[in-house]
N, C-alpha and C positions, 0 to 999 in steps of 0.2 A: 474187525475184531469179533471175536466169538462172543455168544451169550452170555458166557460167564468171562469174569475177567482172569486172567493168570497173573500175577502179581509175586515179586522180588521182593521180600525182606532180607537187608546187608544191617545185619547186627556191628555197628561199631562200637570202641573203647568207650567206657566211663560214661554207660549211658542211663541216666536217671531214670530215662523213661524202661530203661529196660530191670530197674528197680527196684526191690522192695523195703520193706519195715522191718526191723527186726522180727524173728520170731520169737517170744517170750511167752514162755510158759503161762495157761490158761489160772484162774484159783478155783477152777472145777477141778483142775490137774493137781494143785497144791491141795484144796482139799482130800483128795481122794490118796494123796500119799502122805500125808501130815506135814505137807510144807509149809512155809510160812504164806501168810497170802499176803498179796500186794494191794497196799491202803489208798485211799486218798490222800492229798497235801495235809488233809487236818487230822489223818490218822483214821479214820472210817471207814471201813469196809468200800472197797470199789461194787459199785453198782453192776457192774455190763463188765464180760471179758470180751475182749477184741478174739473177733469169728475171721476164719484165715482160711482160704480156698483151698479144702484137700479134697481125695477120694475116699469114697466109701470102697469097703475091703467087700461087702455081702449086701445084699437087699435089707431092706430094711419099712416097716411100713410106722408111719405119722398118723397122728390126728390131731388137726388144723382147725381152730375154733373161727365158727363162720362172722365174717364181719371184722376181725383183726386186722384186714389188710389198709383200713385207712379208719379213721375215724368219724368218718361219714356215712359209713356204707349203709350202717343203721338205718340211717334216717332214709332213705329209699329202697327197706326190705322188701314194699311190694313189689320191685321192680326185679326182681329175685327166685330163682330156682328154689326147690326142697334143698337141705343141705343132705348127704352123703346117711347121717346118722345121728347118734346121742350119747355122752358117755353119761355115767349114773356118779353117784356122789363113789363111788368106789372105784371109780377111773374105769368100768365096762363097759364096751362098745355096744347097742343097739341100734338096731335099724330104728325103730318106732321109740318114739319119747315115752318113757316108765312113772317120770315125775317133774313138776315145774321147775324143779331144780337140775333138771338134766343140761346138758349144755351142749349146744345143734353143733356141728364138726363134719370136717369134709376128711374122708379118709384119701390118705396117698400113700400108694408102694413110690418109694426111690429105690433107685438101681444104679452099682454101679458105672453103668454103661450113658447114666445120663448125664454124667460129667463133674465138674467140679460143685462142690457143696461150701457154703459159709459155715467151717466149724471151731467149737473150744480149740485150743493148741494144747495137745496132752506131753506132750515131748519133755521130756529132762535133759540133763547132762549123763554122764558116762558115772558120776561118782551121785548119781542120786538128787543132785541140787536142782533144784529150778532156770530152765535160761533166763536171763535180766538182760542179753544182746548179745552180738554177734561173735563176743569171743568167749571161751571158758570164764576170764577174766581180763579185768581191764588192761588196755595193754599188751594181750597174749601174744605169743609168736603165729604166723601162720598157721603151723601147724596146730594149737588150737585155735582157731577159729572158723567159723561159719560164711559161706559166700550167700549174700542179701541178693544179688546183679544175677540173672537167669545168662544162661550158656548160649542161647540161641531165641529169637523172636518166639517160639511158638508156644510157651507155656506163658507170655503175657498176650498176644494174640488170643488164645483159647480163654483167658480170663474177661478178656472184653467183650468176646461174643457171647459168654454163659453170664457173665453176669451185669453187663452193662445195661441200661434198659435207655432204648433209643424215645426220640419227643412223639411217637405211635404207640408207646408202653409196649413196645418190643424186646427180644434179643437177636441173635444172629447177626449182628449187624454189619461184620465183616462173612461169612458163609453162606449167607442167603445170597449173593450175588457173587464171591471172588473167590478164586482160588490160593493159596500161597504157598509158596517153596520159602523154605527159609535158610539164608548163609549166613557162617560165624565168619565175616570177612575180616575181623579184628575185634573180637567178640570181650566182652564187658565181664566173664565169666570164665571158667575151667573145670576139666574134670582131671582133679590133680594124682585121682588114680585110675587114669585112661577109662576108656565107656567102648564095648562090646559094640560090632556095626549093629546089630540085632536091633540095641535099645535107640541108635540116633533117633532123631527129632528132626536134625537136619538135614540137609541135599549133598552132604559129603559122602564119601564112600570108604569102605573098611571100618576097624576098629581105631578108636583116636588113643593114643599114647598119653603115658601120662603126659600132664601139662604143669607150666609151672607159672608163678604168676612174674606180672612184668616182663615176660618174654611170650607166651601165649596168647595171655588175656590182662585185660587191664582194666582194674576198676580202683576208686576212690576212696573205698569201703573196704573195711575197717582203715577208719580214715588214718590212721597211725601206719598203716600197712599200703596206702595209697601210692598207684604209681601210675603216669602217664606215657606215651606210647613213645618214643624217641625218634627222629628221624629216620632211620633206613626201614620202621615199620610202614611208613606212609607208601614203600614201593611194595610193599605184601600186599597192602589194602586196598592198591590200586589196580594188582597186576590180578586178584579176584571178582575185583570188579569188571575189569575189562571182559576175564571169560564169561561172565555173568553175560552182558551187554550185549557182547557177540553170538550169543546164542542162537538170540533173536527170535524167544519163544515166548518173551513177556510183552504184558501192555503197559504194565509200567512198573517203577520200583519203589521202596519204602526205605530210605536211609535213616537210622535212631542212631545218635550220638549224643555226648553229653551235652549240655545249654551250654556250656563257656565255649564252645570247640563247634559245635555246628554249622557255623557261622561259614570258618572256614574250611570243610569238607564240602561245604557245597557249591562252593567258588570252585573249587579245586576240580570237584566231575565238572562243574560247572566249563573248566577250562578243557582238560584234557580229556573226557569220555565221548568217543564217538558216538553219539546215537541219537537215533530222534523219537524214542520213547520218552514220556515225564518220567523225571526225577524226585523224585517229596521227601525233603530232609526235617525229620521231627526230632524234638527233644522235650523235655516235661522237666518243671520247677521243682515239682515231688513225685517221689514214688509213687510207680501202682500201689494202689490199697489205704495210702497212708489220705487225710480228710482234704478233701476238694483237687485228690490228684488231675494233674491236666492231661496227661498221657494220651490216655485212651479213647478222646473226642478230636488229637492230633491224629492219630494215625485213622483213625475213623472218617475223617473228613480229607485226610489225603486217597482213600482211596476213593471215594466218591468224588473227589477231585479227577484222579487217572478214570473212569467210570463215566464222568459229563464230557468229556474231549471237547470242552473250551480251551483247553491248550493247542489242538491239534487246528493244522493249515490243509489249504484245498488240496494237498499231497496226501494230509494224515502225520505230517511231521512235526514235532514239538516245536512251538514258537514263541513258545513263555526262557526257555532253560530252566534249568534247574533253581526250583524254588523251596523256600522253608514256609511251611504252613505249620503258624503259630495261633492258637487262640482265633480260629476262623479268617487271619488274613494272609495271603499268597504273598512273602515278601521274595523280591530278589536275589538268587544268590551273591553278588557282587554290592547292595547293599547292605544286606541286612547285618544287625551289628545284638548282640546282645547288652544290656543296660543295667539289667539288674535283674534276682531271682525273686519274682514274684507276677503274678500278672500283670499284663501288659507290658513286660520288661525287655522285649524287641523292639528295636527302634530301626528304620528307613536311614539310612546315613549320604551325607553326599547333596542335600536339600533340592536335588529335582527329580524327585519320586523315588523308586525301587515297592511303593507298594501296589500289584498288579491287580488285585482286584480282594476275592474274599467267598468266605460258604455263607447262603443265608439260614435262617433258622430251624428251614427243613431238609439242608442239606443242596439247596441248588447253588452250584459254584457260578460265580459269575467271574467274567476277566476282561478288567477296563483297557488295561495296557500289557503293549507288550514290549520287552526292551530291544534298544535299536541298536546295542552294541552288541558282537559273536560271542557264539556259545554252542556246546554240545557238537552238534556236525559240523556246523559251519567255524567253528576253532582255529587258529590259523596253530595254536599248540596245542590240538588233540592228538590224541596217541598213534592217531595214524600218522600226522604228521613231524614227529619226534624220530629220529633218526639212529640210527645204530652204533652210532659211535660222536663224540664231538670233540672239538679242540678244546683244552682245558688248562688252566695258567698253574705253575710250578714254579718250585725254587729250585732249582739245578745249579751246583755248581757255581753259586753265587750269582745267579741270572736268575731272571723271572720265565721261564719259556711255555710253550706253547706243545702241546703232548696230545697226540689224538688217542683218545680213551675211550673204550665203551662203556655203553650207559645200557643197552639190551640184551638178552640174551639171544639164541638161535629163535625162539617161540615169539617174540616179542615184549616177554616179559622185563621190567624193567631193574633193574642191579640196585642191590641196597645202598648199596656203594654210590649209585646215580642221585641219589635225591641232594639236590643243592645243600649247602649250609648258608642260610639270607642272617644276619642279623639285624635288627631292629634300632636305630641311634638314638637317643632323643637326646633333643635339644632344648635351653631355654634359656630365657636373658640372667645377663650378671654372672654368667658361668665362668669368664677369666678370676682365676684368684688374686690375681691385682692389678695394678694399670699394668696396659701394654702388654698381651699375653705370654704366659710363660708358657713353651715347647710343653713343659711335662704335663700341659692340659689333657694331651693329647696320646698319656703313655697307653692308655689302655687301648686305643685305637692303633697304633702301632702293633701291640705285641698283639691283638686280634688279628689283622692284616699276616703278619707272620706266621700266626697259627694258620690259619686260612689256606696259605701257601706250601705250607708241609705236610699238606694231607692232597695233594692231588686230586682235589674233590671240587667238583662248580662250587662258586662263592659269589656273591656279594654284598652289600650293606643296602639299605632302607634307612633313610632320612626323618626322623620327626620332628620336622622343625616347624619357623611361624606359619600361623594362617594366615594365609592360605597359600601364602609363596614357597612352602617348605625350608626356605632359608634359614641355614643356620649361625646363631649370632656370635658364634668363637669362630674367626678367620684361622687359628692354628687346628683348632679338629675342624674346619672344611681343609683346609690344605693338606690336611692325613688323609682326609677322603677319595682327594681329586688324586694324592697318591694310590689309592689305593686302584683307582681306574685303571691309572697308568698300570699298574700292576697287571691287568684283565681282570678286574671286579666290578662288572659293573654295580652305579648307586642310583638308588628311585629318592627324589624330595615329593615329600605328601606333607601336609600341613597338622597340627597334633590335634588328635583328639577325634572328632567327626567332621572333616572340612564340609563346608559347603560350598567354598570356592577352587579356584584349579589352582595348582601347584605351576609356579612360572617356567615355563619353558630352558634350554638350555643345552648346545654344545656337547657338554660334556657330563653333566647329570642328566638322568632320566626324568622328565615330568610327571609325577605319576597322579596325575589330575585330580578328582575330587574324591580318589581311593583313601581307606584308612590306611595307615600303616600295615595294621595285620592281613588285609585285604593284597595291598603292593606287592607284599614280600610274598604270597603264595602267585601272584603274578609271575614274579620276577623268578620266582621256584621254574614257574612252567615254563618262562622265557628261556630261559637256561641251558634248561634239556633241548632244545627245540635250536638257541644259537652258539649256545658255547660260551666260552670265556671273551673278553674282550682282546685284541692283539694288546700284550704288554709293549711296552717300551725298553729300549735296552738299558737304559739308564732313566728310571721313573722320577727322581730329582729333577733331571732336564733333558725331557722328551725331545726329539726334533721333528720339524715341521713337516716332513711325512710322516712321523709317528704320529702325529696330533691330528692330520687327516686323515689317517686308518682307524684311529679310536673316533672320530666322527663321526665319520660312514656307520663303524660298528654302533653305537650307538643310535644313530637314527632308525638302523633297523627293529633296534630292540624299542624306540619311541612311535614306532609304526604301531605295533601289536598292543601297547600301552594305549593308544587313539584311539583304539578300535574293540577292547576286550573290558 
C-alpha cells in the first residue's frame, strides 16, 4: 500500500448520511430585508441563527477577541502569547493598548481558498419570502423544491475534514492521510438541469444530462416527494461497482446508504463483489450538520479502519468481508440488522456473533473475529462467477417451461431485466379463517406465483415463519408454496423476526438457517443469478417421481451456498 491511502466513495440512494437540514433563511437575513423574523416557542426573539457551511466570494479580515475560544482560557493567561492587537471603544484596531477599556484581539485574514466557513443563511425565495424548508411551500411539486441529499460524497467529505475537530483538537481528518475519488453509483441527489464536465466533483466523465428524480437519484426528502430505488436499479448499482472494483487502484471503499437499506447492500457486495479490498458500509440517524449528527465519525473511523489493515491476511487479502461500521463497531454484513433510528440502533442478528471487533477512542481498530462463512473473492455467487445467460421458469402455452435467458451483457455487465423478483411471506398462527382451511387463504399466493410467471424474470418466495423452524402454520399457503417449487421458484424458510436458531432442514424448501428474512431473500437474489430457476414440473399439482428428484438435486444445490454464505 502506498503512504497515502486511495479510497472509493460509492454514493448510494437515500443516504442520510449524505444529508442535510433544511436551509432556512438566517433573522440577520430577515432583518436586513424586513422579513419577519423567526421566534421562539414562547414568541421571543431567537437567540443564535443556525451558521451553515458556505464560501466566502473575497477575503475578508476578523478580529477575534483573545480568550473566546473556551471559558477557561482566562484563567491560564500566563501561559499565553501577546495577542495580535487592540480595538478602542470605537471598534479601531491598534497594535498597542490606547485604554483599559481596549479589548486584546487576534487579527485573521480568511480567504476564500481556505474552504468552507460557518455562516448566517442570507438566501430567500424567488418572490422575496424567507425559506422555512425545502419546498416554496408545503407540499410543493418538484419543481419548487430544494434538494437537502448532496449529489456526490465530496461536499460532505470536505465538510468533515474543514470542520470536524478530531480527540487531537484537530481537522483534516480524512486528507492528512487519504485520498478519495468519489462515484454517484446510485447517488441520493441530481442535477435536474444537467452540470457542465468542467464543474463535476465526481470521477465520471463528460457533462451529466439533466436528471430526474426516482430514475437518476433517489432520495426520501422532501419526504412527500420520497422515492426509493426499484429493482432493475440494483443491476446499475452493481454493474458501477464492479468497474470500480476491477480497477484495482484502491485500498479500499466507503459505501453511504440510507440506515433502513444498508443493511442490505452490504450483504449484497458482501455476496457478489470480487475483491479482496475492504468494504465499509456507513449510514447516519441524522443529517450532516443537524445536533449530535453521527455521519461524519462513520465514515471517519471506516477509513482508519481500510488505513489499520487488521482486516488484511498474510496475502494482504480482506478476511473480515464486507462490514458496516456503525457507532465504532465493525458489524458483519450478513448479520447486521437495523433496530431502530437512534443510537445504538444496530443490532448483531442470528445470536452467534456477527460483531467483529470495533475503533478504540483514538482511532485504533482492533478485530477479534473474523467470519467463517464466504465472502467477496472467495463467493461461490460473485460476479465472476454468475454466468451469461441461465435457465428461467415461464408460463408458455399453458406449461410452466424452462427458457435459457440472458442475465449479461457482452462487458459483463448485468441486465436490468436479471435482478430476481424474491418476495417476502410471512406467516403466523390462527391465520386459517375457520376450521379446516379454506383454499382462498391462499388467493394472494396464487395470483403472486402467476405474476411471477408471466414476466420471464428469476423468481422466488422467502418464508417467515416460526422460530426457528421457518414453518409455516397454514398447510393450504405452504401447499401454494411447494407449488410454487414445482413451478421453478425456488423458497428459503427463516424463522420471523431475528432468529437465533436455524431454520429446519428440507427436501424441498431451502433452509435458510439463522438468516433474517431480508438477509435470505438478497441471498436467494444472488443464488439465482448464479443457478437459475428450478426444473418445473409438467403438471405442478402432481409432479412425478423423477420430477421430484430433479427439484431435489436442484435444490440441494442452492442449500450448498445457503451452508456456506
Amino acid at each position: 500500500m502506498a503512504d497515502r491511502l486511495r479510497i472509493a466513495h460509492l454514493a448510494g440512494p437515500t443516504a442520510t448520511i449524505q444529508n442535510s437540514p433544511p436551509l432556512v433563511t438566517s433573522n440577520k437575513a430577515r432583518r436586513k430585508y424586513g422579513l419577519p423574523l423567526r421566534n421562539n416557542r414562547d414568541g421571543s426573539e431567537a437567540r443564535f441563527d443556525a451558521l451553515r457551511a458556505q464560501r466566502l466570494a473575497a477575503p475578508a479580515k476578523l478580529y477575534v477577541e483573545c480568550f473566546s475560544a473556551h471559558p477557561l482560557e482566562q484563567d491560564a493567561a500566563e501561559l499565553y502569547g501577546p495577542p495580535d492587537g487592540y480595538l478602542d471603544a470605537k471598534g479601531e484596531f491598534h497594535r498597542q493598548r490606547s485604554s483599559p477599556q481596549d479589548k486584546a484581539v487576534f487579527e485573521i485574514e480568511i480567504q476564500p481558498e481556505d474552504g468552507l466557513y460557518p455562516l448566517p443563511y442570507m438566501a430567500r425565495k424567488a418572490d422575496g419570502e424567507a425559506w422555512e424548508g425545502e419546498c416554496t411551500a408545503p407540499g410543493a411539486p418538484a419543481s419548487q423544491a430544494r434538494q437537502s441529499f448532496y449529489p456526490d460524497g465530496s461536499r460532505s467529505f470536505e465538510e468533515i475534514d474543514r470542520l470536524s475537530v478530531g480527540a487531537e483538537g484537530v481537522a483534516n481528518l480524512i486528507s492528512s492521510f487519504a485520498d478519495v475519488d468519489f462515484f454517484r453509483v446510485l447517488p441520493p441527489a441530481g442535477y435536474t438541469k444537467g452540470l457542465l464536465a468542467s464543474r463535476r466533483t465526481d470521477m465520471g466523465e463528460g457533462d451529466i444530462a439533466p436528471e430526474t428524480r426516482a430514475k437518476d437519484f433517489f432520495a426520501y426528502r422532501p419526504y412527500h416527494l420520497g422515492e426509493a430505488p426499484p429493482r432493475p436499479a440494483l443491476a446499475r448499482l452493481t454493474n458501477a461497482a464492479r468497474r470500480i472494483f476491477d480497477s484495482k487502484i484502491y485500498d479500499g471503499a466507503v459505501y453511504t446508504q440510507g440506515s433502513p437499506q444498508i443493511e442490505e447492500m452490504a450483504y449484497w457486495f458482501n455476496l457478489v463483489i470480487d475483491t479482496t479490498i475492504p468494504i465499509c458500509g456507513n449510514a447516519a440517524q441524522r443529517p450532516q450538520g443537524e445536533i449530535s449528527h453521527d455521519g461524519p465519525k462513520n465514515i471517519t473511523d471506516s477509513i482508519e479502519y481500510i488505513a489499520s489493515r487488521v482486516w488484511a491476511d498474510e496475502q494482504g487479502r480482506n478476511r473480515a468481508g464486507v462490514i458496516v461500521l456503525q457507532e465504532q463497531r465493525f458489524f458483519a454484513a450478513r448479520e447486521v440488522m437495523k433496530v431502530d433510528a437512534r443510537p445504538g440502533g444496530y443490532v448483531a442478528t442470528g445470536g452467534h456473533g456477527g460483531i467483529l471487533g470495533g475503533m478504540g477512542y483514538h482511532g485504533a481498530a482492533v478485530l477479534h473475529y473474523i467470519p467463517a462463512l464466504k465472502h467477496t473473492y472467495l463467493s461461490d455467487v460473485n460476479l465472476t462467477n454468475i454466468p451469461t445467460s441461465v435457465a428461467v421458469a415461464a408460463r408458455s402455452d399453458d406449461a410452466v417451461k424452462l427458457n435459457e435467458t440472458r442475465i449479461r451483457e457482452d462487458n459483463g455487465d448485468l441486465l436490468g431485466s436479471a435482478i430476481p423478483s424474491v418476495a417476502i411471506v410471512k406467516d403466523g398462527g390462527f391465520f386459517a379463517e375457520d376450521y379446516f382451511d379454506d383454499p382462498l387463504v391462499a388467493a394472494d399466493l396464487h395470483a403472486l406465483v402467476a405474476r411471477k410467471l408471466e414476466t420471464n424474470r428469476l423468481a422466488g418466495f422467502v418464508i417467515e415463519g416460526t422460530v426457528p423452524y421457518g414453518k409455516m402454520t397454514s398447510s393450504v399457503r405452504e401447499a401454494a408454496l411447494r407449488k410454487a417449487i414445482y413451478c421453478g421458484m425456488p423458497v428459503v424458510r427463516v424463522g420471523r423476526g431475528s432468529p437465533e436458531g436455524f431454520a429446519d432442514p428440507h427436501e424441498y424448501f431451502i433452509s435458510g438457517s439463522n438468516l433474517t428474512a431480508t438477509k435470505a431473500r438478497i441471498l436467494l437474489m444472488a443464488c439465482l443469478l448464479k443457478l437459475g430457476s428450478l426444473p418445473p414440473a409438467r403438471n405442478p399439482d402432481e409432479p412425478s417421481s423423477a420430477e421430484l428428484a430433479a427439484t431435489r438435486k436442484a435444490v440441494a444445490a442452492y442449500q450448498k451456498i445457503f451452508d456456506t454464505h
